[in-house]
N, C-alpha and C positions, 0 to 999 in steps of 0.2 A: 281217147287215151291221152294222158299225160305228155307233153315236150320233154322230155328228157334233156340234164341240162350236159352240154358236151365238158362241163368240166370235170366226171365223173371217170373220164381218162377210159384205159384199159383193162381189161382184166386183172392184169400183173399190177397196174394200179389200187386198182382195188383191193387187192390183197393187201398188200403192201400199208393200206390205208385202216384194211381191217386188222393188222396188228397191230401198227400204232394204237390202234383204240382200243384192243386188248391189254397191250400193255397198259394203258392207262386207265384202264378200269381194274385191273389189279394194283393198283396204286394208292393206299388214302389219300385223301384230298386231291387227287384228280379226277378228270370227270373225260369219259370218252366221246361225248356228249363234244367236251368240247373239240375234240382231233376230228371229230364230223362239221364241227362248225368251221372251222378252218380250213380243213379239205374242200367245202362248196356242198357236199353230201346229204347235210343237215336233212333238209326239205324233201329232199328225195326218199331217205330213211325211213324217216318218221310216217311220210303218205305210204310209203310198201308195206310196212306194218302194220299202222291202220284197216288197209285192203284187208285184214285177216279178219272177216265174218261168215255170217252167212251165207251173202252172196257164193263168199269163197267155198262155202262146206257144198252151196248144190251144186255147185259147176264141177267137186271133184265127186259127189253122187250119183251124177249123171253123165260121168264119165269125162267131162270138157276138160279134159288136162292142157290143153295149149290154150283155153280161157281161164284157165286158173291161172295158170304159170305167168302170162301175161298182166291178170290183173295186180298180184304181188309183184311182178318184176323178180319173179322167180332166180334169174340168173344175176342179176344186181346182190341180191339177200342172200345166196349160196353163196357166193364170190365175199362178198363182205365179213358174210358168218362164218366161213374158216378160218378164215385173216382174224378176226376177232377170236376165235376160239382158240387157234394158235398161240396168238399176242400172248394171250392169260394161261394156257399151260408154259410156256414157255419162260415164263416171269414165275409160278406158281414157288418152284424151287429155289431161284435164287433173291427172288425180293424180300425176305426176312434176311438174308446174309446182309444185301445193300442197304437197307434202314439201318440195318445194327453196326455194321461197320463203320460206314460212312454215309448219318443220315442226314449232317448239314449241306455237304456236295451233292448229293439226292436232292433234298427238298430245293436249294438252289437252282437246278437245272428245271424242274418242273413248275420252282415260281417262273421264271423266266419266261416258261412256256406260253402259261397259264394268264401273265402279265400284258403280255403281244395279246392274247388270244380276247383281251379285253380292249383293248385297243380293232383288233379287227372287227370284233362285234360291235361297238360303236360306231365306227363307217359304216353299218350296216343299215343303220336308220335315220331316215333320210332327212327327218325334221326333228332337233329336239325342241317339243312344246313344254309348258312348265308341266302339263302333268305325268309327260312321261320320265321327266327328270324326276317327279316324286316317287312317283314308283321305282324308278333304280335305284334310289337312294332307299326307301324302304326295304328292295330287297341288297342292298349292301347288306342293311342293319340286319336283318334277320339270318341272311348267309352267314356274317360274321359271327355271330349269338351262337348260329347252329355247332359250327367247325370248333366250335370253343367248350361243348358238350367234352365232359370227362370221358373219358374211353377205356373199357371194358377188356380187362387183361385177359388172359390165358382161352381155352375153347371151353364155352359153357355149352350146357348139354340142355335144352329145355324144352326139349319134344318135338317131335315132325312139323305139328300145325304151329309152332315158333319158326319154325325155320324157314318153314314155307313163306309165312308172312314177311320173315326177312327176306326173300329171294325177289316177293312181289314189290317190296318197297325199296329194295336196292338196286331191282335192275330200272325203276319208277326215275331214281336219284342217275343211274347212268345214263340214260338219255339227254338229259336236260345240262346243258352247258353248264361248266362249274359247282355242280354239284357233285359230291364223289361220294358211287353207293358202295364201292370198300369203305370210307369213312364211316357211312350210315351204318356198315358191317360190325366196324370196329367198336361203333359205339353200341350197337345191338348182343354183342358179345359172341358174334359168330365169322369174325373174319381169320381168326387164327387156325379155327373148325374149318373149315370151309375150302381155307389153303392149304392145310394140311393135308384134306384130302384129295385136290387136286395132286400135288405132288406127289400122295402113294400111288396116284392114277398114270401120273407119267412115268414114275418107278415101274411100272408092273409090279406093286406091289397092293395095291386094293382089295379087298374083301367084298362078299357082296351084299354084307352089311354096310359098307362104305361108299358101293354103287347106287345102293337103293336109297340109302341119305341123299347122296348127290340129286339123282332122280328126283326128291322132292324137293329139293330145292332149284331144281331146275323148273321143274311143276310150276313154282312160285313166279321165277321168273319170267314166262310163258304167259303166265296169266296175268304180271304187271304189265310188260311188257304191250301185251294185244290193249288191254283197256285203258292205260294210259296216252299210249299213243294216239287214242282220236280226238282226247282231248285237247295234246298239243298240234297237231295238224287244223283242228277246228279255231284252235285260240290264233296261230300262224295264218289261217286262211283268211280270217276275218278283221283280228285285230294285232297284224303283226308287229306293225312297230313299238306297240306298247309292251306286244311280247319278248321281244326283240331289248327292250328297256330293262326288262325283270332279269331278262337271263344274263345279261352285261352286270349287272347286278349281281347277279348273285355269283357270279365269276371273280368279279370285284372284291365281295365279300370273304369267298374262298382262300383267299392268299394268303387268311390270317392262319391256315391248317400249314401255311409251306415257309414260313419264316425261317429263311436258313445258318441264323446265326448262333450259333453255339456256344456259349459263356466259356464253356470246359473245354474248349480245345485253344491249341497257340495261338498267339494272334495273327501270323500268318496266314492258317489254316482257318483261322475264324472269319476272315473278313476278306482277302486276297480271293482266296479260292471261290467260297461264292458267289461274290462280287462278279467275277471273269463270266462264271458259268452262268449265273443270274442273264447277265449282259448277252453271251451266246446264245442261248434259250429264248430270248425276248425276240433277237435277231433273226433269229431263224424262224419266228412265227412270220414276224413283219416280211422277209421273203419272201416264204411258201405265199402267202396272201396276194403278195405282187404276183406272182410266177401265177398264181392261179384265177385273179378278181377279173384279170382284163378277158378272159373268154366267161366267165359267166352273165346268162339273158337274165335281164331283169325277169323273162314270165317263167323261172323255176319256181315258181309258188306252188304250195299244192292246190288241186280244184279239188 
């Protein structure tokens, strides 16, 4: 079994960790992906995820519940997954007020975040060669290209097996540092759908027409989720610093969805406010980073 790496804190930690990154997966253009890369979690995540095959299906067929639970890291994934589920009902309701109101001190705080969060993942690898510099620079370009895709107003309606596919390729984008699968939402035309019905879910107000959408898009989710994950755990295990290259990249890249300067507002409020929050947000990665680098083991890799 895995060393489990002790920066992963406590329970109330983990929670705490798993709404930050719900939060942030209900966000365009942020990625909770990266609040996992920050936290130290990353590695850990993505290997508990992975763990969900076969293996997993006989050990719970044959009854080995304390071999299952151990091989996903069962109370790690509970613990994280409410925290995360939380984060994103708890945003559901009010993050269409926050973009509409006041969406340049929004996107500000979350460049900020997102800003540090490219900085931390570049200490992260330990030698840059020229070709791992080509590669982040590649996926700059291509992050930036993506987040620059037109985006898809109002809730389109375009059948289960859409939706689904959306669920599988945005929870695909939420993993992955700097990539944001609300953006991928946004631009898919299903992120207004999507919140909206999380929020009749926190209202007590949902249909079970509205459960059962949900339900396949969670379906979706599930099934990005389990199959993408081995592939980032195998790319991580093998060749991670080049991995490690792509995702700073494409972090990089992302910042062009959170530019927080707004032509239409005063200029006070255009560049002052920002500015501060921009700055705050950067600070507080660079922090957390400190507060957390110096206990993580170099052997939190996955095997």
């Amino acid at each position: 079994m895995n060393r489990r790496p002790s920066t992963n804190g406590t329970r109330l930690g983990l929670l705490v960790g798993g709404v930050l990154m719900g939060v942030a997966d209900a966000i365009p253009g942020v990625s909770g992906g990266t609040v996992a890369m920050v936290l130290g979690i990353y590695d850990r995540l993505v290997t508990s995820i992975s763990r969900c095959d076969t293996s997993l299906v006989r050990s719970i067929v044959r009854g080995r519940w304390r071999e299952a639970s151990d091989r996903i890291d069962l109370a790690f994934l509970f613990t994280l997954g409410v925290g995360i589920a939380g984060g994103i009902l708890a945003l559901a309701s009010v993050m269409r007020v926050l973009l509409t109101s006041h969406p340049s001190l929004v996107n500000a705080v979350f460049f900020g975040l997102v800003a540090g969060s490219c900085v931390v993942v570049t200490r992260s690898v330990r030698a840059w060669t020229v070709p791992r510099v080509v590669l982040m620079v590649i996926a700059i370009n291509a992050s930036f290209v993506l987040v620059g895709f037109p985006q898809e107003d109002g809730q389109v309606d375009r059948g289960q097996l859409h939706l689904f596919c959306c669920g599988a390729v945005a929870i695909c984008a939420m993993i992955l540092p700097g990539v944001s699968g609300a953006f991928l939402m946004k631009v898919l035309g299903q992120y207004d759908r999507v919140i909206g019905m999380l929020s009749d879910v926190v209202h007590f107000q949902a249909t079970s027409e509205t459960l059962l959408t949900l339900g396949v898009f969670a379906c979706g989710c599930v099934f990005g989720l389990i199959s993408f994950s081995k592939l980032i755990r195998w790319l991580l295990a093998n060749v991670r610093e080049a991995t490690l290259a792509v995702l700073c990249g494409a972090m990089c890249g992302s910042l062009r969805a959170l530019w927080p300067f707004d032509s239409g507002e005063p200029a006070n409020v255009r560049i002052t406010g920002p500015v501060l929050l921009m700055v705050a947000g950067f600070a507080a990665v660079l922090l957390l980073d400190r507060l957390v680098r110096p206990t993580e083991p170099d052997s939190s890799r996955p095997s």
